[in-house]
N, C-alpha and C positions, 0 to 999 in steps of 0.2 A: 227583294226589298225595294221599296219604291219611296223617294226622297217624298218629305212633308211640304218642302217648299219648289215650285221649280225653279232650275239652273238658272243660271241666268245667262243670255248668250255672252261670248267670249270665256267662260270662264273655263277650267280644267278640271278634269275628274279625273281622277288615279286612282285604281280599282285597289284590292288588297290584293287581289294576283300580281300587279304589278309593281307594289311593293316588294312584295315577296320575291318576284323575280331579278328584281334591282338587289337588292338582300344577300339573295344568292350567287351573284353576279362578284356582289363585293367581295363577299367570302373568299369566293375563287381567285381572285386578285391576290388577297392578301395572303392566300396560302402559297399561291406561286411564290410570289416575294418572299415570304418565308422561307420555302425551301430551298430558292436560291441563295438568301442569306445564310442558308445551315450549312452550304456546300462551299463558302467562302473559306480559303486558307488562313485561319484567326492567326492560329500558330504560328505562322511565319511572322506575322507580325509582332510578336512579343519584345524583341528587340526594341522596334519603336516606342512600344511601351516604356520598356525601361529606361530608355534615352531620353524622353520626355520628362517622366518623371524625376531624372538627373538635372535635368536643365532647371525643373521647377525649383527641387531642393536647393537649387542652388542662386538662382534670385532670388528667395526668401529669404536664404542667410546674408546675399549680400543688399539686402532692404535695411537690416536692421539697428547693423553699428551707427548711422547719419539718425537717426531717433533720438536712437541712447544717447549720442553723445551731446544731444542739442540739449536732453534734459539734464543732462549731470551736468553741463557749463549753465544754464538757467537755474539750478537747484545753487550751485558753487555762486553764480552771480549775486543771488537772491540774499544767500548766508553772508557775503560781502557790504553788501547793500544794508541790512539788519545792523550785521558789525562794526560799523562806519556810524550809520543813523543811532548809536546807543554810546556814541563816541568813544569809542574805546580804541 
């Protein structure tokens, strides 16, 4: 197959063989990586897991009472505020 237009100098041509071969190239990369990652001791780490997960539970419950409490004293203020301004 012979191009319509010619090249122009400087430019690059990349065949589809070498495509292909870049392609195949990456493949192989990411299967190594792969099977290196399947042969990682996950298991052991499970611990961390859980430990993590402890830590988290546990800043989220202590997030929550400084909320709460700012809106229940603004909900209480609010009701004061009302109660007062209807002169009672």
């Amino acid at each position: 197959m012979t191009p319509s237009a010619p090249i122009p100098d400087g430019s690059v041509v990349i065949t589809p063989t070498e495509v292909y071969a870049e392609v195949r190239a990456t493949h192989d990369e990411v299967k190594s990586v792969s099977s290196k990652l399947d042969s990682l001791p996950i298991a052991d780490h499970s611990h961390l897991l859980a430990d993590h997960e402890t830590r988290i539970r546990t800043l989220e419950r202590a997030r929550w009472p400084l909320p709460s409490l700012a809106a229940v004293t603004s909900v209480g203020a609010l009701v004061l505020g009302l109660y007062e301004a209807l002169g009672h």
